[in-house]
C-alpha positions as CSV (number, residue, x, y, z in Angstrom):
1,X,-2.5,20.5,9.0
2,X,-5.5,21.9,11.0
3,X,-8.2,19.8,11.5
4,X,-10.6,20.0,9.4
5,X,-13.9,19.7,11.7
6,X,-12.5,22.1,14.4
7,X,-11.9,25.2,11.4
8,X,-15.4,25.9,10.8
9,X,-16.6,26.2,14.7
10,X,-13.6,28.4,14.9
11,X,-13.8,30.8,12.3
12,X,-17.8,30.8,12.8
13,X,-16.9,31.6,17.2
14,X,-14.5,34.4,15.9
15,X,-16.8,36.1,13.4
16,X,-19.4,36.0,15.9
17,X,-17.1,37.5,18.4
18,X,-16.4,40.6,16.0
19,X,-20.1,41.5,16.1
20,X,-21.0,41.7,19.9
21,X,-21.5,45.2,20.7
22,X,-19.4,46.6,23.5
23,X,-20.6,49.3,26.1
24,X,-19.8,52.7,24.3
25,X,-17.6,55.1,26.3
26,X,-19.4,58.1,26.4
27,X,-17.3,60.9,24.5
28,X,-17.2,64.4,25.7
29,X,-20.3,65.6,23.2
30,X,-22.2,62.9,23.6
31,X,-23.4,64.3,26.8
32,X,-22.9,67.9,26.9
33,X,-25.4,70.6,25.8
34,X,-24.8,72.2,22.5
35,X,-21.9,73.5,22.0
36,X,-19.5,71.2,23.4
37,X,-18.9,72.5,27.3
38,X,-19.4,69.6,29.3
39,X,-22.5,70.2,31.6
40,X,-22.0,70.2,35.5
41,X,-25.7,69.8,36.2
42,X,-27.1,65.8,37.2
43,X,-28.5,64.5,33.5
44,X,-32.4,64.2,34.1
45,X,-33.6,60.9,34.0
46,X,-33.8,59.2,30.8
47,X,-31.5,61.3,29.0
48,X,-29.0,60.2,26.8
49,X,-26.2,60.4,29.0
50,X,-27.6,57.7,31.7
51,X,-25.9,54.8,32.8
52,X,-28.6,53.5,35.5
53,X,-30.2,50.4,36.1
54,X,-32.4,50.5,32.2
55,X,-29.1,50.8,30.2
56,X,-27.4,48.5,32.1
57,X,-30.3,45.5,32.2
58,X,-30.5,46.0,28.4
59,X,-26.9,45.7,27.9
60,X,-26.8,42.6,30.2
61,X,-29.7,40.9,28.0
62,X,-28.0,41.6,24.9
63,X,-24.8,39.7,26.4
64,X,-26.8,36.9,27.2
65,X,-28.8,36.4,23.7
66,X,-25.0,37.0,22.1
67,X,-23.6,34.1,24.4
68,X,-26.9,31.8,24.3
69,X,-26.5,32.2,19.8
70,X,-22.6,31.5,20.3
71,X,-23.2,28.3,22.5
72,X,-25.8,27.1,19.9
73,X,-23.0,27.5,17.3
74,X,-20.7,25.9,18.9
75,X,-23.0,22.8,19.4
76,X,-24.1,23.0,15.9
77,X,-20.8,23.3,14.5
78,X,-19.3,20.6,16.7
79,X,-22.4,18.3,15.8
80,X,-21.5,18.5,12.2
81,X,-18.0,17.7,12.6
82,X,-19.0,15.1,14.8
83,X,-21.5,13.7,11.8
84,X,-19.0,14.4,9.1
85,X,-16.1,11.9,11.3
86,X,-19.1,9.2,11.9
87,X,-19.9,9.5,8.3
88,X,-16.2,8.6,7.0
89,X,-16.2,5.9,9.4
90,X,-19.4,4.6,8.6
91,X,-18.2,4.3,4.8
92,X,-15.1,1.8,5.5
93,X,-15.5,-1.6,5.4
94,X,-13.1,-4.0,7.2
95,X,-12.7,-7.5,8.0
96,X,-10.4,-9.6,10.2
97,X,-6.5,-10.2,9.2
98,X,-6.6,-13.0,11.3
99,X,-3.1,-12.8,12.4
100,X,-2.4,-14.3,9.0
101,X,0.8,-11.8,8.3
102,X,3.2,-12.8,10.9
103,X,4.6,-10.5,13.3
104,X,7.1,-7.2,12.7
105,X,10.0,-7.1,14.7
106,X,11.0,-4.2,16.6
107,X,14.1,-2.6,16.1
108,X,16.7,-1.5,19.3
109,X,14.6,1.4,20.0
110,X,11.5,-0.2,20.2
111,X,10.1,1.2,17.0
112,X,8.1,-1.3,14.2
113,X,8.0,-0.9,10.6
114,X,4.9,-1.0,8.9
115,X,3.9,-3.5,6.0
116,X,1.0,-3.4,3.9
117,X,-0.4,-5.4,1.2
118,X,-2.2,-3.0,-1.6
119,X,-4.6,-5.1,-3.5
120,X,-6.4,-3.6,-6.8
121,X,-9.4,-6.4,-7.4
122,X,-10.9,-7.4,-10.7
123,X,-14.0,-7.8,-9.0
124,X,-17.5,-7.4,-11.4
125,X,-19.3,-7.5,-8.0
126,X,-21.6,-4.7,-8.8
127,X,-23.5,-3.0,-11.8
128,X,-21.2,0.1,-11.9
129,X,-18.1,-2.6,-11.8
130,X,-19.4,-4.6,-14.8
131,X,-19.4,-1.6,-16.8
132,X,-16.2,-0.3,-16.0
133,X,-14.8,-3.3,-16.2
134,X,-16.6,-4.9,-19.1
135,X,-16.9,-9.0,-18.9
136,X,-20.5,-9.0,-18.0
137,X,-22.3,-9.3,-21.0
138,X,-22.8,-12.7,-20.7
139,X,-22.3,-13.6,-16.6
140,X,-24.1,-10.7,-15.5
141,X,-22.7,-9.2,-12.1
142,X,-20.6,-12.1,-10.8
143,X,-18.9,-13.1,-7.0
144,X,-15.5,-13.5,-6.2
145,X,-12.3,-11.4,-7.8
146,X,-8.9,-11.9,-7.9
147,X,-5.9,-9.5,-7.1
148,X,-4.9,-8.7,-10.3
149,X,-2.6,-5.3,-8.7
150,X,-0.7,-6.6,-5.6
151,X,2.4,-4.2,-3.8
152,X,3.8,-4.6,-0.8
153,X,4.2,-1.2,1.2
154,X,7.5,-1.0,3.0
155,X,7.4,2.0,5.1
156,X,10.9,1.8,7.8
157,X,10.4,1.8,11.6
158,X,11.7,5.0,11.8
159,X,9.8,6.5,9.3
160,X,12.9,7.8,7.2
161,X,12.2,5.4,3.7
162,X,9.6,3.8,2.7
163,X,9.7,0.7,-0.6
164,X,6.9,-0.1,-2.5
165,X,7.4,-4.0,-4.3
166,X,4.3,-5.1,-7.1
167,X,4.7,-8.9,-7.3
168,X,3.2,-9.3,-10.9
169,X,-0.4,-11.7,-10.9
170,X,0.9,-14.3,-13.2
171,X,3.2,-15.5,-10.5
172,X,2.8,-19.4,-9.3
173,X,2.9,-19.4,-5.8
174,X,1.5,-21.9,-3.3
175,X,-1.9,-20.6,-1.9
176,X,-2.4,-21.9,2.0
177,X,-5.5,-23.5,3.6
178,X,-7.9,-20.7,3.4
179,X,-11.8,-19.8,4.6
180,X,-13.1,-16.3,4.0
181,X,-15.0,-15.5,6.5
182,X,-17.9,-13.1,4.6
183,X,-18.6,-15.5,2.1
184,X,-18.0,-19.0,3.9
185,X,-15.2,-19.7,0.8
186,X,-12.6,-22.2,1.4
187,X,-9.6,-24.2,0.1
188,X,-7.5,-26.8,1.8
189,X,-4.4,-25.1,-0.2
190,X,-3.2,-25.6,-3.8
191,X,-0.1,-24.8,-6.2
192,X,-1.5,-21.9,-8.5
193,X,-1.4,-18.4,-9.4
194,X,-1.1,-16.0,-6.5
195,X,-3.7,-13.3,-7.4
196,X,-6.4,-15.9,-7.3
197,X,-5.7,-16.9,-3.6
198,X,-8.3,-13.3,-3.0
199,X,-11.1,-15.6,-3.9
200,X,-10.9,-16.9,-0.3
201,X,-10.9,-14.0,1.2
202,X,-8.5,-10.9,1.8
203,X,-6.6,-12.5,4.5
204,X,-6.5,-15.2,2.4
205,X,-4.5,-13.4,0.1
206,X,-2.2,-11.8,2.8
207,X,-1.2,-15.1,4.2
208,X,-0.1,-16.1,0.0
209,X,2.1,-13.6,-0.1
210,X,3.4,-13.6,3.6
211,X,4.1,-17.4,2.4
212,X,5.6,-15.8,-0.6
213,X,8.0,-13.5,0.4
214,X,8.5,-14.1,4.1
215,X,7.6,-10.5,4.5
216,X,5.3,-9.8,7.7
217,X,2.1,-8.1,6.6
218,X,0.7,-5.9,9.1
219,X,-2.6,-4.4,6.8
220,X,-4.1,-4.8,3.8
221,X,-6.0,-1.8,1.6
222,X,-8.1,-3.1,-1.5
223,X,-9.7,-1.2,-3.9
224,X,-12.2,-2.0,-6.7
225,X,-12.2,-0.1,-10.6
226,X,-15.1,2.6,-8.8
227,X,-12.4,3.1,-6.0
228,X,-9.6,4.1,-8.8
229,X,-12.2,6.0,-10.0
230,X,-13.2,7.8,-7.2
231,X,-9.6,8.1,-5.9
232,X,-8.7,10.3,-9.0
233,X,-10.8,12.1,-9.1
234,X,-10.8,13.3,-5.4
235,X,-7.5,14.5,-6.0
236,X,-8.3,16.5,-9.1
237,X,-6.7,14.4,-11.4
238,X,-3.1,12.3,-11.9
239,X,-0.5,13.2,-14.5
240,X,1.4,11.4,-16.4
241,X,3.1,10.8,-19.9
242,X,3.6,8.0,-22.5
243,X,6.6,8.5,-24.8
244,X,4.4,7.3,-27.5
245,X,1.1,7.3,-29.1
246,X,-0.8,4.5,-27.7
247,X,-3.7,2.6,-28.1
248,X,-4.4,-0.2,-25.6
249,X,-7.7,-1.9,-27.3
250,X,-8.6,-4.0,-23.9
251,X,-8.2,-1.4,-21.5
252,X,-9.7,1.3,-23.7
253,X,-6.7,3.3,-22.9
254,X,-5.9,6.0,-25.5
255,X,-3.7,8.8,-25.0
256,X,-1.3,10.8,-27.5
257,X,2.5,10.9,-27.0
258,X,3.4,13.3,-24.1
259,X,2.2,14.6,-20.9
260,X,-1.9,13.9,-19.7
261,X,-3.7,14.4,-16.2
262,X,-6.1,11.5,-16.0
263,X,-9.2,11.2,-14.2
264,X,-12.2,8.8,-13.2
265,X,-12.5,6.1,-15.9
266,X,-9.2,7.4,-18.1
267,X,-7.0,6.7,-14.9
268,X,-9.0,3.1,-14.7
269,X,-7.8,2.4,-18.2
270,X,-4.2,3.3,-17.5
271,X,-3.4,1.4,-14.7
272,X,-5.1,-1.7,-16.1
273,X,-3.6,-1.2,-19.3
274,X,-0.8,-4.7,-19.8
275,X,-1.3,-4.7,-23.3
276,X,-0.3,-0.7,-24.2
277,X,3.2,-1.1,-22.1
278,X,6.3,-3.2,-21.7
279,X,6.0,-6.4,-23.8
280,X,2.2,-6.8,-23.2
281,X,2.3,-8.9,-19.7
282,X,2.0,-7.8,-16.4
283,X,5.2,-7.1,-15.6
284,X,5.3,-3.8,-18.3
285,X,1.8,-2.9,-16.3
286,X,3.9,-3.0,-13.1
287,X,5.9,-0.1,-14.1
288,X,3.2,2.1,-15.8
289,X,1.3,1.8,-12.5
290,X,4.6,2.4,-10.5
291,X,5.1,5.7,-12.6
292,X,0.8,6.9,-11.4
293,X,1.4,6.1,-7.9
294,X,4.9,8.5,-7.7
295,X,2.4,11.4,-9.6
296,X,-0.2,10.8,-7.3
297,X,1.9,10.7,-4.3
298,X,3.9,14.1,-5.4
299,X,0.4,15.5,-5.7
300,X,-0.4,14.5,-2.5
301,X,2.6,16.0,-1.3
302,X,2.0,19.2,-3.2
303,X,1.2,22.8,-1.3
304,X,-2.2,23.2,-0.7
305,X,-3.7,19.6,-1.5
306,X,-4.0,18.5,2.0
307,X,-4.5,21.7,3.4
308,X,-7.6,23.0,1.8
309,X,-10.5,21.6,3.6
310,X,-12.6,21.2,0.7
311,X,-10.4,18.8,-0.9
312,X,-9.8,16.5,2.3
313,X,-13.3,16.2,2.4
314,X,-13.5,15.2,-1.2
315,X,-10.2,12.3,-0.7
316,X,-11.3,11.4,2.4
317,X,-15.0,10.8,1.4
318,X,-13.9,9.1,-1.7
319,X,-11.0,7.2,0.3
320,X,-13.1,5.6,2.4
321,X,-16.2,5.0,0.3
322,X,-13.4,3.7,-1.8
323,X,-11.6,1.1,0.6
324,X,-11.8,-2.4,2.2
325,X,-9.0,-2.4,4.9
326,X,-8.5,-4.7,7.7
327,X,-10.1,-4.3,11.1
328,X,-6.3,-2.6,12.1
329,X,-6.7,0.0,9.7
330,X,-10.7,0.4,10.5
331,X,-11.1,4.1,11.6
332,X,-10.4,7.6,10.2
333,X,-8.4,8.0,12.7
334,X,-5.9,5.0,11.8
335,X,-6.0,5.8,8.5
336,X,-5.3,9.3,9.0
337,X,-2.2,8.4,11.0
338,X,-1.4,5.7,7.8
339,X,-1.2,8.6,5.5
340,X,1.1,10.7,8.3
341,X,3.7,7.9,8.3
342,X,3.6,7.9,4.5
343,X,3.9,11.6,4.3
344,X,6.9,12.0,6.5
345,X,8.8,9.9,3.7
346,X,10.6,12.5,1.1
347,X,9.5,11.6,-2.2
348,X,13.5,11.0,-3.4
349,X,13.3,8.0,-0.5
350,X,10.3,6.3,-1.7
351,X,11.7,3.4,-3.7
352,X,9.4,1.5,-6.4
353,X,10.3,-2.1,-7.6
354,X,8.7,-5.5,-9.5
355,X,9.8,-8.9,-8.1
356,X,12.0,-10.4,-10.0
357,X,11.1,-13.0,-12.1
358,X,12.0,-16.4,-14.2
359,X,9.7,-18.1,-16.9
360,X,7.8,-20.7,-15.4
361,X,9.1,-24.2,-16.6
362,X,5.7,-25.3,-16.5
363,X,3.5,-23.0,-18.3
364,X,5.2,-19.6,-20.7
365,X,2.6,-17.3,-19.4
366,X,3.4,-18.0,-15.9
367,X,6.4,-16.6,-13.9
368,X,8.0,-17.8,-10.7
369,X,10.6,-16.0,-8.5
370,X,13.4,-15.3,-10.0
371,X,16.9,-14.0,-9.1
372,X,17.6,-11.3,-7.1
373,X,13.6,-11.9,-5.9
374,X,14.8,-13.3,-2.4
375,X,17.2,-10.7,-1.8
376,X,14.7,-8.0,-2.4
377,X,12.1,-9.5,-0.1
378,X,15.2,-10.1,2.8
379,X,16.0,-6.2,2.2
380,X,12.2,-5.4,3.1
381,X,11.9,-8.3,5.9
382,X,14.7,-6.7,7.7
383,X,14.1,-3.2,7.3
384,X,16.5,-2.0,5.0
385,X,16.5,1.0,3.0
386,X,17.2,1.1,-0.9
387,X,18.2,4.6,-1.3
388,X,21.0,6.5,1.2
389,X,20.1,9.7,3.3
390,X,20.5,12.1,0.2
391,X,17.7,9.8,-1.9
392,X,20.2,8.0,-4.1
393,X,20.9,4.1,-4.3
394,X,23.0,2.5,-1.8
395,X,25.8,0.1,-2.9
396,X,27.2,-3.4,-1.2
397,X,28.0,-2.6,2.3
398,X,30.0,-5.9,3.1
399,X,30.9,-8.8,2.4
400,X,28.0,-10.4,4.5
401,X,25.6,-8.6,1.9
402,X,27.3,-10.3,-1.3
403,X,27.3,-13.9,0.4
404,X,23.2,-13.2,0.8
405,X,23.1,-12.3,-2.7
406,X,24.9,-15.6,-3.7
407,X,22.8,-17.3,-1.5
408,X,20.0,-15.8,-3.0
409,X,21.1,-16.7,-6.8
410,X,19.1,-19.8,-6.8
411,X,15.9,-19.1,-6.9
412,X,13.8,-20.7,-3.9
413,X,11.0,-22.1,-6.2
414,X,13.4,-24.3,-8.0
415,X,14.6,-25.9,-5.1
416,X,13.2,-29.3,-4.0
417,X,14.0,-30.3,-0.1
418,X,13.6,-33.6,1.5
419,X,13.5,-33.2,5.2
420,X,13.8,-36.1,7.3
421,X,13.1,-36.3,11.5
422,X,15.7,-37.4,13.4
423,X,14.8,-36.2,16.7
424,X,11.6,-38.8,17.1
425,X,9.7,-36.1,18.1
426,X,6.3,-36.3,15.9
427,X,5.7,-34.0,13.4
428,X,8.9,-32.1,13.3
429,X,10.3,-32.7,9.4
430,X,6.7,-31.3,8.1
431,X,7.1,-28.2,10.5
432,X,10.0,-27.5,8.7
433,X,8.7,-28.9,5.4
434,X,6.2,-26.2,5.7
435,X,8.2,-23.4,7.0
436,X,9.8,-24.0,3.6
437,X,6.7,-23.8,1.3
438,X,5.6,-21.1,3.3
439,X,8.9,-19.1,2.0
440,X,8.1,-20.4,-1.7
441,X,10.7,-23.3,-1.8
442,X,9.9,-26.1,-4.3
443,X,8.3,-29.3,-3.7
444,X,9.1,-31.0,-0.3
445,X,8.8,-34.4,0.3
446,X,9.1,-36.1,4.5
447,X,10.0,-39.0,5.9
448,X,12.1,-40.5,9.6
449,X,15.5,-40.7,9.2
450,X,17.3,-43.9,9.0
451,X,18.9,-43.4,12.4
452,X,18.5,-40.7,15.2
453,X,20.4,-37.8,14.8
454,X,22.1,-35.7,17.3
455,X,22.8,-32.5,15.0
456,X,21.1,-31.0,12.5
457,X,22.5,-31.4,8.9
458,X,21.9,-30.3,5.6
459,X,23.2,-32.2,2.9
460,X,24.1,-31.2,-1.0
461,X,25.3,-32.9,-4.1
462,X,27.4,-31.6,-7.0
463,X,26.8,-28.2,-7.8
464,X,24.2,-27.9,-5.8
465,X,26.1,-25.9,-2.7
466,X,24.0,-22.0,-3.8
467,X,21.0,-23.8,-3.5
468,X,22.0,-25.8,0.0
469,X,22.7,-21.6,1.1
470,X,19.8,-20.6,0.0
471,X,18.2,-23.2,2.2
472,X,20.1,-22.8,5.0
473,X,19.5,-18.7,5.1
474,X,15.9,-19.4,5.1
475,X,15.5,-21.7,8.3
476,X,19.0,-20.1,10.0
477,X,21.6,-22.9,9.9
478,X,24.7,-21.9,10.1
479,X,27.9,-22.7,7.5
480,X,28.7,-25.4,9.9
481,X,26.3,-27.4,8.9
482,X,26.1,-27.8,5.6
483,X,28.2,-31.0,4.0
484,X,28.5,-31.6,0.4
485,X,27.5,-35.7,-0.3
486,X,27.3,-37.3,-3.4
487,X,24.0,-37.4,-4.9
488,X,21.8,-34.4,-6.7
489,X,19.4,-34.0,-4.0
490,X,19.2,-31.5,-0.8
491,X,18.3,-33.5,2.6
492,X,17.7,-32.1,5.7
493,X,18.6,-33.8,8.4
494,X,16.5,-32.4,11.3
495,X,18.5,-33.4,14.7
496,X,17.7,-33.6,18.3
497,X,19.7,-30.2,18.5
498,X,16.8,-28.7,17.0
499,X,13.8,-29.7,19.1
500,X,11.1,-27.3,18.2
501,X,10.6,-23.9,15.8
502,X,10.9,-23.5,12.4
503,X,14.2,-21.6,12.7
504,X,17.7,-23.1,14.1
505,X,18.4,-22.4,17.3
506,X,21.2,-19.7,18.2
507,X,20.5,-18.3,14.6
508,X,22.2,-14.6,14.7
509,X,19.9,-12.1,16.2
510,X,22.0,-9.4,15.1
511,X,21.2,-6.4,12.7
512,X,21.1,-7.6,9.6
513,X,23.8,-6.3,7.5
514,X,23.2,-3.5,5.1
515,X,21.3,-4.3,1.9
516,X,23.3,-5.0,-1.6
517,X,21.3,-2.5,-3.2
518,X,22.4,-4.3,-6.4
519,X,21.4,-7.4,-5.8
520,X,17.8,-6.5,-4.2
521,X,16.7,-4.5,-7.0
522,X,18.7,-6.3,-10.0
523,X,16.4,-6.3,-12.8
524,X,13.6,-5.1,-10.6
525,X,12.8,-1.9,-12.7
526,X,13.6,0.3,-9.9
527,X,12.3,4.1,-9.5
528,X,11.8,6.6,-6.7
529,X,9.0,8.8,-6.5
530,X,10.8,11.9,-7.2
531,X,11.3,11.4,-11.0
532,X,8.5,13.3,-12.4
533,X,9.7,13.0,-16.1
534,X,10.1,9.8,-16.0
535,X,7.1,8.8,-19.5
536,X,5.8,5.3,-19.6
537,X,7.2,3.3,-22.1
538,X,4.8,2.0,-25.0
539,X,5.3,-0.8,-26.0
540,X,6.8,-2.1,-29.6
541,X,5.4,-5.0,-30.0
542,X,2.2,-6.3,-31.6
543,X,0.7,-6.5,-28.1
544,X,-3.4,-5.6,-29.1
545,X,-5.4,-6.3,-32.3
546,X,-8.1,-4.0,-33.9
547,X,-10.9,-4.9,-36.1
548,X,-9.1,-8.6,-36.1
549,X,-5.5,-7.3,-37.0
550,X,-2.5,-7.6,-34.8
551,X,-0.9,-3.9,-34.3
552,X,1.4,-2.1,-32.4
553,X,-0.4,0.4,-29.8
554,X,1.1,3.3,-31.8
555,X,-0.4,1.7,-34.9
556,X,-3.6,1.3,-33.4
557,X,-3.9,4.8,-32.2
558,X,-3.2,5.8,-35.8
559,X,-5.7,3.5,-37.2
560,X,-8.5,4.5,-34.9
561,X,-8.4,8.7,-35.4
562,X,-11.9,8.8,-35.0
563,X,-11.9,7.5,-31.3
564,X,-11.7,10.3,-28.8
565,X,-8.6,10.3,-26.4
566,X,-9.1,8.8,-22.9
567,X,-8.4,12.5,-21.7
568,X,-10.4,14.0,-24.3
């Protein structure tokens, strides 16, 4: 693609260029004497025919006036694409990641993937906010917002896939010790629901779900309900379908059965729509908004969207008015080169997914991670793709891959870990203790061991040797030392083998083995961006209520004919 500030001054230097009169060569009746016989006499002076020292000056000056109007042109045109790049930059805002993601690791040619936390905030920080997202009636424009849309953007070191995983925002997570640094916010760390750790900041948020996942986070990109707004609009609209009518009376969404192209405030109301999809939680709002971003990205990727200069104006105006980013992402020039790594990915290897999930035993409107959940997040960690070359879904490479998905089929939240020093070195069981909390293990109590320890040893009861794996995959011990004892619980020796880190020493640095493609997306409501007929599925359960009555979305759009459409 051309750059858009360099067109104009180039077409405006060539069109100039076309118009600069050249010095005529004088044809054979231009100078003769009526009836076209060349004359043999000297021309007199002043006579048509002369080329002395008047013709020439004049010629000269003209020149000069043409070159003097060309160099202002250039300058001008030049200034303005100089004004229109300082303009985008002056519309993002960023703030510092503060090295809360962890750090990517290079593959053997020296490339690094790229991983980027996508935040959609519920923030009703603003006027236009409050409207669009109602709730203010009574607060008036508030502070603070949560991350009610959170993906992780995978996209591979060498540029070949790319996997985008939405972890949904009634997931309990543990939430670190936190200050944001804009508005002086700050926690000491709690046990709680994971989209509300953007209170504290956007780093804040990052380090959650780096916690979470184990996934290093390289960026963030957060947008508000005006960005969506402004987003869709900029690139003329997104379409989509719904295989039924539906009527989603929280969001406002309301569309007819079939295909739409939704803009400004209709797309708002789609993606925020939980009650018109799925079984009304967030998790059928996951997929809806999987099924926009694949339109919007195939429209991105469409002839003639990012090659009309018009319409990158238009995105990239509205993309950075639109954005808060981190200070790594903080120029139009990084986020130009964002956008080339993304577009290098075909469409058919651009893999969408949800976190997999269990009911939390706690609270039924919470989830936890689930099955399957760690296996996803080791495939991203390590850089695997889900799809093969051709775009379809890899299978279980080896048998290395099936012992991680065994490993994997206790879920880390339901695991409790004591962890006891052995080493009497201070401070080494909460190290680990925290390495473990930080990759969303269960509670994890400390304490010296009753002896000193020369090796490191993990220690299982009955039944409990999937979990004991799952523990020892996290922190790197190998098989070796895991021994089965007699009780429930999971101990954790830590011995004087193991004097510092939070992974075992010696722990294989080799590439990991090729993702069970299976087991990482397993009940994740996997798609790739390709499937443009794929219609979001309404849901069939008495998920809203209108005028007081429980209904179906279907039967609410019947019952309300005399709303307009969200497209309408």
């Amino acid at each position: 693609m051309s750059d858009p500030w360099d067109g104009p001054a180039g077409q405006a230097t060539r069109s100039r260029r076309t118009q600069v009169p050249g010095q005529r060569t004088a044809e054979p009746d231009e100078t003769g004497p009526p009836g076209g016989r060349p004359s043999t006499s000297p021309a007199p002076a002043g006579a048509p025919g002369e080329r002395g020292p008047r013709r020439l000056s004049r010629g000269r000056k003209v020149l000069k006036a043409t070159a003097v109007g060309l160099s202002v042109l250039v300058v001008v045109t030049a200034g303005a694409g100089w004004w229109f790049y300082q303009h985008l930059n002056g519309n993002i805002h960023s703030v510092s990641l503060d090295g809360k993601g962890g750090t990517e690791k290079a593959d053997a040619f020296g490339r690094t993937p790229i991983n980027i936390l996508v935040m959609g905030s519920d923030g009703r920080t603003s006027e236009k906010d409050c409207k669009l997202g109602g709730g203010c009636s009574t607060t008036g424009v508030q502070t603070g917002s949560n991350a009610d849309v959170q993906m992780v953007l995978h996209i591979s070191a060498d540029r070949s896939n790319a996997t985008v995983m939405s972890i949904p925002r009634d997931t309990m997570s543990k939430v670190p010790a936190c200050k944001d640094g804009e508005s002086g916010q700050s926690t000491p760390g709690y046990y709680g629901q994971i989209n509300s750790a953007l209170q504290y900041g956007p780093a804040c948020q990052v380090a959650t779900v780096h916690r979470l996942t184990g996934i290093p986070i390289d960026h963030f990109v957060k947008l508000d309900f005006s960005g969506v707004v402004k987003m869709s609009d900029a690139v003329g609209g997104v379409s989509v379908c719904v295989d039924d009518d539906v009527y989603d009376t929280y969001s406002h969404l309301k569309l007819s059965q079939g295909a739409h192209t939704l803009k400004g405030v209709a797309a708002l109301e789609f993606v925020r729509s939980r009650h018109g999809f799925g079984d009304g939680s967030d998790l059928g709002r996951t997929i809806s908004q999987h099924i926009f971003l694949s339109a919007m990205i195939r429209k991105f990727k469409s002839a003639g969207t990012l090659t009309d200069p018009t319409a990158v104006y238009k995105l990239s105006d509205a993309a950075t008015k639109a954005l808060t980013v981190d200070d790594g992402l903080g120029s139009v020039k990084k986020l130009i080169a964002l956008a080339g790594d993304v577009n290098k990915v075909p469409t058919d290897r651009i893999t969408f997914a949800t976190m997999q999930t269990a009911p939390d035993p706690a609270d039924s409107d919470r989830v936890v991670v689930g099955p399957g959940a760690r296996s996803l997040f080791a495939t991203i960690a390590d850089d695997q793709s889900l799809t093969t070359g051709s775009g379809k879904k890899s299978g279980a490479a080896s048998a290395t891959a099936k012992a991680r998905a065994t490993a994997s089929a206790v879920p880390a939240s339901r695991i409790a870990v004591t962890v006891e020093n052995g080493t009497g070195i201070t401070g080494r069981a909460s190290v680990i203790a925290s390495a473990l909390t930080g990759q969303g293990f269960g509670s994890t109590s400390t304490a010296n061991a009753p002896s000193p320890a020369t090796s490191t040893t993990l220690t299982y009861g009955t039944g409990r040797k999937a979990a004991a794996q799952t523990v020892a995959k996290a922190l790197g011990l190998p098989p070796s030392r895991l021994k089965q004892g007699t009780g429930q619980d999971l101990t954790l020796v830590v011995g004087s083998d193991w004097p510092g880190g939070s992974t075992y020493p010696g722990a294989s640095t080799a590439s990991p083995a090729p993702a069970d493609t299976k087991a990482a997306v397993s009940d994740a409501h996997a798609s790739t961006a390709d499937q443009a007929k794929t219609c979001a599925k309404v849901s069939p359960y008495k998920t809203v209520m209108l005028d007081g009555v429980p209904m179906t979305p279907a039967q609410a759009y019947a019952a309300a004919r005399s709303k307009p459409d969200s497209d309408a």
